[in-house]
VEXSE-271101 format. One line per 2 residues: for each residue x, y, z of C-alpha. Coordinates in Angstrom, 2 decimals, decimal comma, padded with zeros to 5 digits. Example, Ala and Ser with C-alpha at 12.3 -4.5 7.8 and 13.67 -1.06 7.14 Angstrom:
2
012,30/-004,50/007,80; 013,67/-001,06/007,14
% end
This chain:
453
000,00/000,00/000,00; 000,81/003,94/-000,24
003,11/005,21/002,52; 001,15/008,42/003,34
003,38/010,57/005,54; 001,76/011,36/008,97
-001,00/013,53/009,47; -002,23/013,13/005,21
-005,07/012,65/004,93; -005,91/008,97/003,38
-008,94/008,15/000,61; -009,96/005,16/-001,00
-007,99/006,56/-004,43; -004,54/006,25/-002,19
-005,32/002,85/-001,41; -003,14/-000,09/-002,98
-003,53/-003,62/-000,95; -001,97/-005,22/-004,03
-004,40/-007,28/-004,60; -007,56/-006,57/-006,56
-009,51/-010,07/-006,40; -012,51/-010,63/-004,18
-012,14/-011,23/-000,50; -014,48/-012,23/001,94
-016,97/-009,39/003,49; -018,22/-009,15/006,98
-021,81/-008,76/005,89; -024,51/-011,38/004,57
-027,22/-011,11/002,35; -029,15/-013,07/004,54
-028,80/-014,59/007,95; -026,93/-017,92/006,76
-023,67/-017,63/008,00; -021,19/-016,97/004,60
-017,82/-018,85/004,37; -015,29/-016,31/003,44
-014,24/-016,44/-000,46; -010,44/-016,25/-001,50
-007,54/-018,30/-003,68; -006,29/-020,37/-000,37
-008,13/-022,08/001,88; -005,92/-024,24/004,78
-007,87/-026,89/006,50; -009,92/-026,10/009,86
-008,49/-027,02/013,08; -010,92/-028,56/015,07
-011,45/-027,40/018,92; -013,75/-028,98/021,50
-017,38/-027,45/022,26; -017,93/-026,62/026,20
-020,97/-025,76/028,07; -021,42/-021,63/028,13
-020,92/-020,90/032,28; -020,04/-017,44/031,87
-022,12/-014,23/032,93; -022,34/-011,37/031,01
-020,01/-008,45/032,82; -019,00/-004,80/031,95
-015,17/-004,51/030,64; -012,27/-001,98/031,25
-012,02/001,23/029,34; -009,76/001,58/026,17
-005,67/002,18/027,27; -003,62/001,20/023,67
-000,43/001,60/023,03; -000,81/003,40/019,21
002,62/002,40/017,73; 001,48/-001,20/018,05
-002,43/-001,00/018,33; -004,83/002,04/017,19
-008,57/001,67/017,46; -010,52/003,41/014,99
-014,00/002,67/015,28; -016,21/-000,13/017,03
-019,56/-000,46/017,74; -021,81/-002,58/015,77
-021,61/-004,11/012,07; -024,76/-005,77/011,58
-028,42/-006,23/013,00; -030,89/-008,69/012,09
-034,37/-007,71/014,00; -038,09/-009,18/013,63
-040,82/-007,15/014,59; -044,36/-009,01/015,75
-047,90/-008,11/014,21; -049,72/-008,14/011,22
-050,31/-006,38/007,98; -053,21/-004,14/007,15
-055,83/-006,46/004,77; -055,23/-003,04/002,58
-051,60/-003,36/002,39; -051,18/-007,23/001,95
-053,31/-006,19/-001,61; -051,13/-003,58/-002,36
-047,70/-005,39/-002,15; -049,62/-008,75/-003,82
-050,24/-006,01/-006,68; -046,57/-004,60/-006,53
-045,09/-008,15/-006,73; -047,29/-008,98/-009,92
-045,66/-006,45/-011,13; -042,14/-007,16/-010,51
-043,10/-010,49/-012,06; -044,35/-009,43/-015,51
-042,47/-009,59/-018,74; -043,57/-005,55/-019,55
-040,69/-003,43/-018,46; -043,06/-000,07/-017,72
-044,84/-002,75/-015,19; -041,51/-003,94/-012,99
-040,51/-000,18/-012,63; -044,45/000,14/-011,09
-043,28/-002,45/-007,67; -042,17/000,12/-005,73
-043,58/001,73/-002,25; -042,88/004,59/-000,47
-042,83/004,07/003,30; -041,77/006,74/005,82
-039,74/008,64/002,77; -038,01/005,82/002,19
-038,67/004,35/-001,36; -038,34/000,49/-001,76
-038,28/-002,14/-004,05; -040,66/-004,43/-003,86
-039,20/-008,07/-005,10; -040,41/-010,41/-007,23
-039,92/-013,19/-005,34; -040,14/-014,49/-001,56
-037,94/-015,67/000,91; -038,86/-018,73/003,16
-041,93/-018,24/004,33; -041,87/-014,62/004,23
-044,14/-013,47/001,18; -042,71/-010,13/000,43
-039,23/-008,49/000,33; -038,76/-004,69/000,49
-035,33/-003,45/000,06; -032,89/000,04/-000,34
-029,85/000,99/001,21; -031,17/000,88/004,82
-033,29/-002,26/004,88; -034,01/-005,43/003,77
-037,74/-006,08/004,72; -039,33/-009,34/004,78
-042,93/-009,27/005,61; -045,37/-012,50/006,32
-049,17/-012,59/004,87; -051,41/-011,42/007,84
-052,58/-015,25/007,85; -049,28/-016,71/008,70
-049,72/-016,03/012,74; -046,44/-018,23/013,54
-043,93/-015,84/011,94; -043,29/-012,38/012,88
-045,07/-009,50/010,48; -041,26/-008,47/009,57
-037,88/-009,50/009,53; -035,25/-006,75/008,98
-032,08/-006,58/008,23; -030,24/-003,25/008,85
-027,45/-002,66/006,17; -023,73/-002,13/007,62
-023,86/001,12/005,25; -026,80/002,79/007,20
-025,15/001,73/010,96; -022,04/004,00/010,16
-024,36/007,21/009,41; -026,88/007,01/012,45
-026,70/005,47/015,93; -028,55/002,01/016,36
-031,82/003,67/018,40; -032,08/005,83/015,53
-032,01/003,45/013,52; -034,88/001,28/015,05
-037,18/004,12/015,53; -037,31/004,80/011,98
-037,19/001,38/011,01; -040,43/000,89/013,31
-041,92/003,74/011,88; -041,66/002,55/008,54
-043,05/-000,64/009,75; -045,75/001,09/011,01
-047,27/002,40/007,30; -047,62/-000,93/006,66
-049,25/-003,14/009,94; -049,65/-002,82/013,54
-046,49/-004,24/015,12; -045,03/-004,48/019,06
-042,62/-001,77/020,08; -040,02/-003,76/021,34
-038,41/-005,81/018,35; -036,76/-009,33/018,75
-033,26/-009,65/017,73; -031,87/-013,07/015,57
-028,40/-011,41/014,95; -025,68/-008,56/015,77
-022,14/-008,42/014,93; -019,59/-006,55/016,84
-016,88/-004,88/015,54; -013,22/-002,98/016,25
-011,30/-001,65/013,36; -007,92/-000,93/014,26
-004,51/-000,49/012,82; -001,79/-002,23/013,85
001,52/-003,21/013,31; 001,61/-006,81/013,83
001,93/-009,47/011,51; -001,63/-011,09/011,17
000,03/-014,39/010,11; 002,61/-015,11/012,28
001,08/-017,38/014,52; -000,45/-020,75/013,10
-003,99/-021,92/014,23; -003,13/-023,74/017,39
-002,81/-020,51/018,81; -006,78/-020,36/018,19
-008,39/-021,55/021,18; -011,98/-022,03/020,91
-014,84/-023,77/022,48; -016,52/-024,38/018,86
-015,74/-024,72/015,05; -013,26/-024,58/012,73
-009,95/-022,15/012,50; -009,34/-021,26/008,99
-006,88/-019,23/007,30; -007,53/-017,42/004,10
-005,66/-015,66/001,30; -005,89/-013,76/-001,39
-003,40/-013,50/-004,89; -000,76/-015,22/-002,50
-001,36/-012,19/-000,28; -002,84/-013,07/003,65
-006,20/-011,58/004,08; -007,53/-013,35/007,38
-008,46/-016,00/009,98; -012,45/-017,09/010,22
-013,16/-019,46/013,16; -016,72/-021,04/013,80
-017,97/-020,88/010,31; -021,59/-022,71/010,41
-021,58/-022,51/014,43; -023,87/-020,49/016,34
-021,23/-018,34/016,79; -018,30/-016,95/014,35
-015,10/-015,00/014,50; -013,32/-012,85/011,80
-009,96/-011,07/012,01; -009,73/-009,84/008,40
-007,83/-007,23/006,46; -010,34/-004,21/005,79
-008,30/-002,54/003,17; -008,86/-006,00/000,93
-012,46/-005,20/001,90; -012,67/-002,09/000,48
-011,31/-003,27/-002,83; -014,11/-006,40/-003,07
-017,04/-004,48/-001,31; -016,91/-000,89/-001,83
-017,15/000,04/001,26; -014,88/003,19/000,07
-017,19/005,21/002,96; -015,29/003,56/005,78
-011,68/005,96/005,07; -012,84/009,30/006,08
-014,10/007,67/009,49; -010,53/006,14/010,04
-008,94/009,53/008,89; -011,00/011,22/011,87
-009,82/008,66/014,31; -006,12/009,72/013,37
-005,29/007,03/010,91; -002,16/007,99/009,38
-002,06/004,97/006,32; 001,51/003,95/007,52
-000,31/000,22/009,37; -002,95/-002,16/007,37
-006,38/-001,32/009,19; -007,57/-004,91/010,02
-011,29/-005,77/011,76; -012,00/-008,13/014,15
-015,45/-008,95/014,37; -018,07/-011,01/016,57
-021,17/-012,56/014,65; -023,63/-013,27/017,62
-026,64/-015,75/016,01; -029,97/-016,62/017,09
-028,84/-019,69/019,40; -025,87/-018,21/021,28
-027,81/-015,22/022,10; -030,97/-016,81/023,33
-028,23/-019,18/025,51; -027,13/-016,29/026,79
-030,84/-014,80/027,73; -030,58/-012,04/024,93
-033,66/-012,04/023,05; -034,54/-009,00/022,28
-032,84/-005,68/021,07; -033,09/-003,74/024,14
-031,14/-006,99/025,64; -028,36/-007,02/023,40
-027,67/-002,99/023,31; -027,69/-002,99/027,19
-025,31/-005,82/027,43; -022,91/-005,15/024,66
-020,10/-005,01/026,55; -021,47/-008,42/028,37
-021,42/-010,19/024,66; -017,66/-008,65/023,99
-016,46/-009,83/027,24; -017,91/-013,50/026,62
-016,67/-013,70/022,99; -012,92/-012,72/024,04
-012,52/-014,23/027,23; -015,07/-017,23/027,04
-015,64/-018,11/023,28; -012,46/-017,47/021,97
-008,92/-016,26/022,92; -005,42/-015,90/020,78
-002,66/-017,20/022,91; 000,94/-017,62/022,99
001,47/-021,70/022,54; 003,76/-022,83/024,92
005,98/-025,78/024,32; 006,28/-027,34/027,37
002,85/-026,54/028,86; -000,15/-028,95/027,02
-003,53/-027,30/028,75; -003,96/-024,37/026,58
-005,73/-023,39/029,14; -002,95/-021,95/030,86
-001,33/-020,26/027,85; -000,93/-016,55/028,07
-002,30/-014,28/025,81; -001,36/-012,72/022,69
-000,55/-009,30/023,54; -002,99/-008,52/020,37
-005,77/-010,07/022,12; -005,08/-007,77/025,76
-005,96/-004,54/023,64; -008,90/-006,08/021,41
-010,59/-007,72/024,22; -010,52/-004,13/026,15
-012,38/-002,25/023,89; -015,42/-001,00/025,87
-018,14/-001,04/023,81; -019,87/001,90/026,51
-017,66/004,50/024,87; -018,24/006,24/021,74
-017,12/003,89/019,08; -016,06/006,84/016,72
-017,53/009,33/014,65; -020,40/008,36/012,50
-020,59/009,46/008,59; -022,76/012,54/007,16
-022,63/011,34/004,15; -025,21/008,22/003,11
-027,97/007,66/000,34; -030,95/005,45/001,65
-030,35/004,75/-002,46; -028,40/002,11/-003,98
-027,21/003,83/-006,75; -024,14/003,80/-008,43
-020,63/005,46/-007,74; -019,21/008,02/-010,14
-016,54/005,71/-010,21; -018,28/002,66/-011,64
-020,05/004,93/-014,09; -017,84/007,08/-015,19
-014,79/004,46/-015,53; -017,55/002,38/-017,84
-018,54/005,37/-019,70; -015,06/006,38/-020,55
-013,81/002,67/-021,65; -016,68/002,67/-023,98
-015,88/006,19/-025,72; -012,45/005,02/-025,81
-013,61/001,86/-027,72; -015,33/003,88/-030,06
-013,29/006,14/-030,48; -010,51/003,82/-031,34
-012,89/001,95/-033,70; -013,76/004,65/-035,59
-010,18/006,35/-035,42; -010,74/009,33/-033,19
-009,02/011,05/-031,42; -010,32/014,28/-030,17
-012,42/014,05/-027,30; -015,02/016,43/-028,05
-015,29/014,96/-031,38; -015,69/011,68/-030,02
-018,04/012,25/-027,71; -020,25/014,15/-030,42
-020,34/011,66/-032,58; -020,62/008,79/-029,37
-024,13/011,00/-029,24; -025,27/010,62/-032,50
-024,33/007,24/-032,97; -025,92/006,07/-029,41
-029,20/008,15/-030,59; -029,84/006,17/-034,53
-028,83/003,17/-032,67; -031,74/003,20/-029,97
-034,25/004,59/-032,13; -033,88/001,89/-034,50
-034,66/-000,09/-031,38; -037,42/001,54/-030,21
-038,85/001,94/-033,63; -038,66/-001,89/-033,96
-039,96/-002,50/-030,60; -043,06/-000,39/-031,73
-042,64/002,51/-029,05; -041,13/006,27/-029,22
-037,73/007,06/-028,61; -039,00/008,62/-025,36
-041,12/006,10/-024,13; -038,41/003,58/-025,19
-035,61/005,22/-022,63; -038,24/006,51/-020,17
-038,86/003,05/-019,67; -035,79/001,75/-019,49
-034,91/004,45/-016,79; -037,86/003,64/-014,45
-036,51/-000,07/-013,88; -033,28/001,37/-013,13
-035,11/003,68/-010,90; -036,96/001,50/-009,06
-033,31/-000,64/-008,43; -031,78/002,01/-007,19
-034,65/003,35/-005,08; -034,08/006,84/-006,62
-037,28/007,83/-008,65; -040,90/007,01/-007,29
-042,71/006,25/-010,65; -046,13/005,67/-010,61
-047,17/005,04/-007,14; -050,91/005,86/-007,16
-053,56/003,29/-006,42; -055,45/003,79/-009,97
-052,10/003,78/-012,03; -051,52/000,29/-010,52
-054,49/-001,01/-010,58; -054,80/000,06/-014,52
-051,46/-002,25/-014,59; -053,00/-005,02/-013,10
-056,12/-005,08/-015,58; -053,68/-004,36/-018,31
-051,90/-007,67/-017,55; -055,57/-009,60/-016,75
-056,60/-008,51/-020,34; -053,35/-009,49/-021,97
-053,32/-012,46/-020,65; -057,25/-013,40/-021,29
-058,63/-013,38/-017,94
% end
């Protein structure tokens, strides 16, 4: 990587980890557990499971020593919350409407599945999860809802993007998640919790790899080491388990997951570049929490430091294998693991971001680096090599080349890139299309009378 002299400031441009594959990501899509992807893979070491016999207690403040450990943010990662209740009859119809339309073959229809909730505008999916019949999603939330019939299952299970926990505090986040629930059904205050990851990104100078997996002591799972290009990215123990560890190189992250958002929030905490920025993370399932009498998400936020303290002291420690001594027991601890496992999770876990889109849209980056490879291409093709010139006759080009399409497709040049707009719209949660009652219920007799009902 760059060697940014102290006190520069650092951006995801001055980053080079070397590598530019994929690495694995400390959030899910869903609430499986995800193995970690990379080019290596060693084989797990196995450790014994033990009863849990350990209370949940309050830790020490932070003391570091920031030549060899720097903290720069902690807090939490992920949050997987269900709320009890039951839809409205009136909105069950509406999202059975908006996912017919997500399912139809018309293109003007899709971009129709959308709903605006509590000013946030969602997606509504085509298809289900489980036995969840709907799925709402944008850059906060991923909703899935259950048909007011299905009294078993909660009315929603959430989860909160990683994105959305670094721009507001987790309260915040919550009460506007319960808000938004509230458009839709009447659902309990107080939500349950199935998951929460905890976090500390730090820099540091030690070498991530120079200890082998024995030094792993665990009560559960497997102790794998991954890598990426020939280049070390990180140790996952407990994949599949109840319970799961990560120690992982963020700046790899970045590159796979673009999660570019995360370097102004390490330049505030006084990151200088000079150490890899590496995050140790906690993934805190269904089972281990209700074992440990966390069940809902007043529970876990009260006893955060409780749920640190067990997973560094209890679940899992990194030790200094001794050669003479055989109970691991008794083996000291890394000096590492001293200054992760005193993080105290009651302290302000750094600054949050002010910048975040509820949209998933784009970066200028993505856009702009395919726009310009494909004027380049043409331009090459057509042996130009004035800019300006290029892009003027890019334009004219595109323009005869989509109007022949539309023309063939039997619609206007308008109505032919309108269209195609509105679906992109509706991915990105950035336009609200049509959302009014009549406009979709026009779609749906528009699709009964095409298709002879």
């Amino acid at each position: 990587m760059n060697s940014n002299k102290k006190g520069d400031s650092v951006s995801p441009d001055n980053i080079n980890p070397s590598v530019d594959n994929e690495v694995f990501s400390s959030s899910a899509e869903s609430g499986d557990v995800p193995a970690p992807s990379g080019n290596a893979r060693s084989g797990g070491h196995s450790v014994g499971e033990a009863e849990l016999d350990t209370s949940l207690t309050n830790r020490v403040s932070n003391k570091y020593n920031p030549d060899y450990f720097q903290p720069l943010r902690w807090g939490i990662d992920s949050l997987y919350v269900s709320f009890a209740g039951e839809l409205h009859p009136d909105q069950e119809l509406r999202l059975e409407r908006l996912k017919k339309s997500a399912q139809s073959d018309q293109l003007r229809e899709q971009a129709l599945s959308q709903i605006e909730l509590n000013q946030h505008i969602f997606e509504v999916k085509d298809k289900a999860t489980g036995m969840f019949a709907f799925i709402l999603e944008d850059n906060c939330f991923r909703i899935q809802l259950s048909r007011a019939r299905a009294k078993s299952l909660p009315m929603a299970y959430v989860k909160i993007s990683s994105e959305y926990l670094t721009h507001k505090s987790p309260d915040s986040i919550v009460d506007d998640l319960r808000q938004t629930l509230g458009f839709l059904g009447a659902v309990d205050y107080t939500p349950n919790i199935s998951r929460i990851d905890l976090f500390v990104d730090f820099a540091s100078s030690e070498e991530m790899e120079s200890w082998g997996r024995h030094a792993w002591v665990s009560r559960s799972g497997d102790v794998d080491q991954y890598s990426v290009g020939g280049v070390f990215s990180g140790w996952a123990i407990g994949l599949g388990g109840a319970m799961v560890a990560r120690l992982y190189d963020k700046l790899l992250e970045i590159v796979s997951s673009n999660k570019g958002y995360l370097v102004p929030l390490w330049n505030k905490a006084g990151w200088n570049g000079q150490h890899r920025v590496w995050g140790m993370e906690f993934q805190f399932n269904r089972e281990i929490l209700r074992q440990l009498g966390i069940k809902t998400y007043p529970d876990a936020v009260a006893n955060l430091n409780g749920l640190w303290d067990y997973a560094c002291t209890e679940w899992l420690r990194l030790t200094l294998p001794s050669e003479t001594d055989q109970n691991r027991s008794r083996w000291p601890l890394h000096p590492l693991w001293g200054y992760i496992s005193a993080i105290d999770f009651d302290t302000q876990g750094g600054s949050l971001s002010r910048e975040f889109l509820a949209q998933r849209v784009p970066s200028d980056q993505r856009l702009f680096d395919h726009a310009f490879s494909v004027l380049t291409s043409f331009m090459a093709r057509e042996k130009i090599t004035d800019f300006y010139q290029g892009m003027e006759a890019l334009n004219t080009a595109l323009y005869h080349y989509l109007n022949n399409r539309a023309m063939n497709a039997g619609a206007s040049f308008d109505d032919f890139v309108d269209e195609r707009v509105a679906v992109k719209a509706k991915r990105y949660n950035s336009i609200l299309n049509k959302a009014e009652a009549d406009e979709l219920d026009a779609a749906e007799a528009y699709r009964k009378l095409s298709d002879g009902e």
